[in-house]
C-alpha positions as CSV (number, residue, x, y, z in Angstrom):
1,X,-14.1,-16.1,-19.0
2,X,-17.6,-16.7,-17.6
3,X,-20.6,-15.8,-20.7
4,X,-21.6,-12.4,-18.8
5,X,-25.2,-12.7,-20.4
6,X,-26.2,-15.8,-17.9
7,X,-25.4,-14.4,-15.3
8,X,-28.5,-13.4,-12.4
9,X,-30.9,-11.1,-14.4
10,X,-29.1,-10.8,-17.7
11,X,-31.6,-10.2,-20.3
12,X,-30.4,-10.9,-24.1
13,X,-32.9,-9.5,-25.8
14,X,-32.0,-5.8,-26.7
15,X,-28.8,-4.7,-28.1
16,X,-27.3,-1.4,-26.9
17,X,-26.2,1.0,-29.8
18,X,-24.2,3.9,-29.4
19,X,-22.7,6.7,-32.0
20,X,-19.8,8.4,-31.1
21,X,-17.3,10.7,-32.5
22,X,-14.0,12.3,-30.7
23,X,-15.9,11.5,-27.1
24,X,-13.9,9.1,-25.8
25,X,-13.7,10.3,-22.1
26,X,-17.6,10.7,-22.1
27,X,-18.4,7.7,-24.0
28,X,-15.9,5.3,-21.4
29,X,-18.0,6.8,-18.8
30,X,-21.4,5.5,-20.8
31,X,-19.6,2.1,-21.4
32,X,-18.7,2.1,-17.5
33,X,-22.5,2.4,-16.9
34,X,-23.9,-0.3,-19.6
35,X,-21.2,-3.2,-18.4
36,X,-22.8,-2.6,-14.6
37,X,-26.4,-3.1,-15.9
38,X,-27.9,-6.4,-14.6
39,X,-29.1,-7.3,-18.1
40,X,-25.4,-6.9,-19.6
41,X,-26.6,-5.8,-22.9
42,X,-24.6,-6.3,-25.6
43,X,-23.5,-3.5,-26.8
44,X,-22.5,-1.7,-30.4
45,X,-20.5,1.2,-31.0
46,X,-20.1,2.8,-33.9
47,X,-17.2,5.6,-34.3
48,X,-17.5,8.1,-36.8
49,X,-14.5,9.1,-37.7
50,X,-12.4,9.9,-34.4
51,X,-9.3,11.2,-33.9
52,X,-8.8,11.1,-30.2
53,X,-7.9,7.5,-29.6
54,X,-11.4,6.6,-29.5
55,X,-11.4,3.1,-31.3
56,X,-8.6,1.9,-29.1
57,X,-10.5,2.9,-25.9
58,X,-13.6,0.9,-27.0
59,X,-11.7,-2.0,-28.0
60,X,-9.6,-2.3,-24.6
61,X,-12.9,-1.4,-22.4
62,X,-14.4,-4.4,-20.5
63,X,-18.0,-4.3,-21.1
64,X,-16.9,-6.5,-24.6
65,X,-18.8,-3.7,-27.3
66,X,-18.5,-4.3,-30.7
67,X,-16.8,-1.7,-33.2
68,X,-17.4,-0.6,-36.0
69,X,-15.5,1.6,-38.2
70,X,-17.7,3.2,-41.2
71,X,-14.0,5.1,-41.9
72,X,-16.4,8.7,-42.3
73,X,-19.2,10.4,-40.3
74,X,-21.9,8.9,-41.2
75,X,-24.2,11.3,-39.2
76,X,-27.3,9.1,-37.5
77,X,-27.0,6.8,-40.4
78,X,-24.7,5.3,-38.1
79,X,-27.0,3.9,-35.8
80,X,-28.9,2.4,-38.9
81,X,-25.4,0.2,-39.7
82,X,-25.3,-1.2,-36.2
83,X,-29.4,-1.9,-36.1
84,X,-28.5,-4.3,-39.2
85,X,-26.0,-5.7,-37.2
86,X,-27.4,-6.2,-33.9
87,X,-28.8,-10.1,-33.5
88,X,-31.4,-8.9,-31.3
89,X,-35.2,-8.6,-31.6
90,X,-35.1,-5.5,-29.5
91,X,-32.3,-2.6,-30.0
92,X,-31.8,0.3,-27.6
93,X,-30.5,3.9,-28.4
94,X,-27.7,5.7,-26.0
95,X,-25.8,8.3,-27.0
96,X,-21.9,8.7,-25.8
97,X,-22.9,10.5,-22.9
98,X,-26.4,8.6,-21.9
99,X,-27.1,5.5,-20.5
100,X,-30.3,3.2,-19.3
101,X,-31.2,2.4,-15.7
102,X,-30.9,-0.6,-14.0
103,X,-33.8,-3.1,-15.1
104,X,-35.5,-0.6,-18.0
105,X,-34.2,-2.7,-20.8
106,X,-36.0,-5.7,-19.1
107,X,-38.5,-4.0,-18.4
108,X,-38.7,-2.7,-22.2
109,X,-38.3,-6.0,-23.8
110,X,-41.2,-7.4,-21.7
111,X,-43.7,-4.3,-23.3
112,X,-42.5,-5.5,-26.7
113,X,-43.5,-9.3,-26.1
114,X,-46.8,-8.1,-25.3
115,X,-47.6,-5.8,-27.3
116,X,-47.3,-7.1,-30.9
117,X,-48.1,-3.6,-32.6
118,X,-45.4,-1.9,-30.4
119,X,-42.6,-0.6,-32.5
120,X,-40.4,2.2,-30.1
121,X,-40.9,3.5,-27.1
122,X,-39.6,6.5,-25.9
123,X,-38.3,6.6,-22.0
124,X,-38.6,9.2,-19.8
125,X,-35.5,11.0,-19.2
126,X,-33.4,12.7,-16.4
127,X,-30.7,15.3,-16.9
128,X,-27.0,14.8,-14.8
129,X,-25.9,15.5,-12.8
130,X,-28.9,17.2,-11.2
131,X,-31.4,14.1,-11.9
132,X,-34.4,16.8,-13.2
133,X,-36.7,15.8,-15.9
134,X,-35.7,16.6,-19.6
135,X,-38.4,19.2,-20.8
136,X,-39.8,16.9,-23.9
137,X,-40.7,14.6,-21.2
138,X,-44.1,16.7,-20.4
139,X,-44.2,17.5,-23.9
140,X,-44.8,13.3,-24.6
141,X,-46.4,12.7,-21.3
142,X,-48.8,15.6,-22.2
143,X,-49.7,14.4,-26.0
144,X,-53.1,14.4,-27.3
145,X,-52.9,11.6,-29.4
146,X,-55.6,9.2,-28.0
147,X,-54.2,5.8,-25.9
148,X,-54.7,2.5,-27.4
149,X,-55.4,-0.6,-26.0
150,X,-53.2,-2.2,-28.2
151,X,-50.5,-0.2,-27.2
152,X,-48.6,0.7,-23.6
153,X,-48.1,4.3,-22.6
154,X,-49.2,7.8,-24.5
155,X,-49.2,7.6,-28.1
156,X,-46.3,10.1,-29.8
157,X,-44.5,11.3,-32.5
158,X,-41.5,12.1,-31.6
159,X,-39.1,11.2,-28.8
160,X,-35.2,11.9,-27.5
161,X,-32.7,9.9,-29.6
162,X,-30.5,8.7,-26.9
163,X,-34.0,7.3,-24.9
164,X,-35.3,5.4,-27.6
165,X,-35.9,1.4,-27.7
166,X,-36.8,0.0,-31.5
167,X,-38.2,-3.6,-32.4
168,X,-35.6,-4.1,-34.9
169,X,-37.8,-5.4,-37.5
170,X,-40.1,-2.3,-37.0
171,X,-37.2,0.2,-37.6
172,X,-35.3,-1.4,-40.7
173,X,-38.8,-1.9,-42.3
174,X,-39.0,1.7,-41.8
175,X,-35.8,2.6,-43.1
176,X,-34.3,3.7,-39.7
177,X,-33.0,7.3,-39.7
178,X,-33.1,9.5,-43.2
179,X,-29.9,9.6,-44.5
180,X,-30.5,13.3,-46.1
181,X,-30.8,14.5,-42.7
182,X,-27.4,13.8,-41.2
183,X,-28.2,15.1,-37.8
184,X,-30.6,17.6,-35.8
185,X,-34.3,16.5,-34.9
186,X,-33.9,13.3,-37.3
187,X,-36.1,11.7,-34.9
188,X,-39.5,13.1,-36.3
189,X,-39.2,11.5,-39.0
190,X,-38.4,8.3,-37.9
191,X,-41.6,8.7,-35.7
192,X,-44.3,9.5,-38.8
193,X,-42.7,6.8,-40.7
194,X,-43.1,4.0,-38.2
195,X,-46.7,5.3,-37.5
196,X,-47.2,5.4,-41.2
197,X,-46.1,1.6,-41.3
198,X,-48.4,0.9,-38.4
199,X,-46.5,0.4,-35.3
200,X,-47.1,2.2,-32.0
201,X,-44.9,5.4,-31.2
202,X,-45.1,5.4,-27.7
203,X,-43.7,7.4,-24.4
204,X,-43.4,5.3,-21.6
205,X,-42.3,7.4,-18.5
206,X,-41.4,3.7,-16.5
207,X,-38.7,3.4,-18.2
208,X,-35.5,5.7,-17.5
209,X,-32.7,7.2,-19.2
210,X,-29.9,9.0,-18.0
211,X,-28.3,11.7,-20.3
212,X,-25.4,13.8,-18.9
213,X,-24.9,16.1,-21.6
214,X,-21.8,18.5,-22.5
215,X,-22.9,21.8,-21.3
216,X,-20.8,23.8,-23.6
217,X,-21.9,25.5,-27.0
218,X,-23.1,23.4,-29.9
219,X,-21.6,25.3,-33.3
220,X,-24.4,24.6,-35.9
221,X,-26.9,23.0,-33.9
222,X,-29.9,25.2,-34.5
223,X,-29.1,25.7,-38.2
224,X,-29.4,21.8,-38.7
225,X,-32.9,21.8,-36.6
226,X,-34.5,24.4,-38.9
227,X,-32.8,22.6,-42.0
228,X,-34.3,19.5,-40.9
229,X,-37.5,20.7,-40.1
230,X,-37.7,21.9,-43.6
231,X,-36.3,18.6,-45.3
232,X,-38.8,16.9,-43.3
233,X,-41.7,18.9,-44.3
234,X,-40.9,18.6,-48.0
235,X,-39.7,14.7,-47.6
236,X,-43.3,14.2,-45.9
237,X,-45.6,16.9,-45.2
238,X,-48.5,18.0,-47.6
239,X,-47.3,20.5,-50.3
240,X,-49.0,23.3,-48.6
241,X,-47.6,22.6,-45.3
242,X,-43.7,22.1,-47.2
243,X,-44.5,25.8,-48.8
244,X,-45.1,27.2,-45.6
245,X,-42.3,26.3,-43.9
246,X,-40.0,27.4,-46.3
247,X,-41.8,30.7,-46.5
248,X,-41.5,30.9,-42.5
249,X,-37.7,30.3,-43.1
250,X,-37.5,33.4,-45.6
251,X,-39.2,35.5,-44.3
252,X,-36.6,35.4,-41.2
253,X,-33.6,35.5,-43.1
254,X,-35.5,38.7,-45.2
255,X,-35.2,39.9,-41.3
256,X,-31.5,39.4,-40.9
257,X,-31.9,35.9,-39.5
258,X,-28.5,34.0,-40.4
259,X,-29.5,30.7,-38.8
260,X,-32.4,30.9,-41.4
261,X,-30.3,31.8,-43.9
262,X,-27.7,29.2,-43.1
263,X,-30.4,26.4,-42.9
264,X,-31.9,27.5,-46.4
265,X,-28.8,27.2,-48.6
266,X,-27.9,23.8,-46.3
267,X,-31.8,22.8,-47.3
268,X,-31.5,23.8,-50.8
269,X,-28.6,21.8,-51.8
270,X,-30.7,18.5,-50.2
271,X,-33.7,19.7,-52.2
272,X,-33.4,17.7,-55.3
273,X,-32.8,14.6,-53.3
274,X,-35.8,15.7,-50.9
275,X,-38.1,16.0,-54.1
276,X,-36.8,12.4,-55.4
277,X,-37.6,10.8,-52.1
278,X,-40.6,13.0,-51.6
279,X,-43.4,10.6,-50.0
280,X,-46.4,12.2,-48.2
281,X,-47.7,10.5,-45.3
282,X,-51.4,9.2,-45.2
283,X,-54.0,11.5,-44.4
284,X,-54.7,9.7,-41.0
285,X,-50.8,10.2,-39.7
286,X,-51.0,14.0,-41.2
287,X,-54.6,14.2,-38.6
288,X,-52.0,13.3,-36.1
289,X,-49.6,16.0,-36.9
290,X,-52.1,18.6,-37.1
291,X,-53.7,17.7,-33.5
292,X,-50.6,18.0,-32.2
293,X,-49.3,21.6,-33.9
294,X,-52.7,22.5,-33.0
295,X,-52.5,21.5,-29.2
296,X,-48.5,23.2,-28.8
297,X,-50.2,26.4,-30.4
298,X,-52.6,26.2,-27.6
299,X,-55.5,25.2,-29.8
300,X,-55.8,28.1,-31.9
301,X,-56.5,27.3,-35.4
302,X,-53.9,26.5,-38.5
């Protein structure tokens, strides 16, 4: 069988990593569109815990992804196993029912050679099947952080999981994704620590993801946001800012919200482990933070 990866614009610097748990139908569909890429990626799957045949699909799928088996849901954590086992410089993030355009992991992996400083960038991002803009793209596009001239694109912190591409060594330095998070707006996180370690959180709308999401419900989803916005401020934020959260959160549960509630007793039984790992970011990444909260309030004052 002919070495795909030297074939006419192959490109074998970024590994493709997906996460994927009782998808299989959607995450075939993702493979289908990674093998067609001209860079032929390779490409790391990592199945948490299936049930529906999953493994065996990947295995028997063309596009030659690796598998690994963790044997438990390991959450986001997952993608942090396959980053260690990529052999790449350069590792790109697609969830089981995303994928990258044609010539964007190139195009990625040229930013990266240039820019030495440049640790993720986050792509700009197109809902299927309709091909419309994800709303955090104007959010990123729109960010206040000053441009560097060390860096491509608009400085950010923050970006879409499944539109994300890492310099390997930047991310495990980091730590990758918090394991005390699990899943639900991990991405934050990852964001201030990288800019705390200083390398350049970047949006770069010329490169393209596609993300063809499940439209049905998503049982839990907005109790693990608020749970991890809480765990994040007390992981990272100022004491003041951790105190305030979590008297924002209680004061909508004393209101009858039981998402709050929910994401309270969820946050409390992390809290130890968030205290234990508790590490503030620097004053000049908190500056950050605060221009940005101050610019999505529409400038009014903290």
């Amino acid at each position: 069988m002919p070495d795909r990866r030297r074939e006419e614009g192959a490109d074998a610097r970024t590994t493709v990593v997906i996460i994927t748990r009782d998808r299989r139908e959607s995450l075939l569909r993702t493979l289908d569109h990674l093998a067609a890429l001209p860079e032929r990626p390779p490409v790391i799957v990592v199945d948490n815990g299936s049930a529906d045949g999953t493994p065996d699909a990947v295995r028997a799928h063309p596009c030659g992804a690796r598998l690994l088996l963790p044997g438990r849901n390991t959450g986001a954590v997952g993608r942090n196993l396959a980053v260690r086992q990529a052999s790449t410089p350069y590792v790109a993030f697609s969830d089981d029912d995303s994928w990258w355009e044609p010539g964007s992991l190139k195009a990625a992996a040229a930013l990266f050679d240039t820019y030495p400083r440049l640790g993720l960038l986050a792509a700009r991002t197109v809902v299927e099947p309709d091909g419309t803009d994800d709303p955090i793209d104007a959010l990123l596009a729109n960010s206040p952080l000053p441009t560097r001239a060390d860096l491509p694109g608009t400085p950010v912190l923050g970006f879409l999981g499944c539109a994300a591409v890492v310099r390997r060594s930047a991310f495990l330095a980091a730590g990758g994704y918090h394991p005390l998070l699990f899943f639900g707006a991990e991405e934050a996180l990852l964001a201030y620590d990288l800019t705390a370690a200083g390398w350049g959180v970047v949006h770069e709308p010329s490169l393209l993801s596609h993300h063809g999401p499940d439209t049905g419900p998503r049982p839990g989803r907005a109790v693990a946001l608020r749970r991890n916005a809480l765990l994040t401020a007390w992981l990272r934020r100022p004491l003041r800012i951790a105190l305030r959260e979590t008297g924002r959160l209680l004061g909508e549960w004393a209101h009858g919200g039981t998402d709050a509630g929910r994401a309270l007793r969820e946050a409390l039984v992390r809290f130890p482990a968030a205290l234990r790992l508790r590490r503030p970011l620097p004053a000049w990444v908190e500056d950050q933070i605060a221009l940005l909260e101050s610019d999505a309030r529409g400038g009014r004052d903290r």
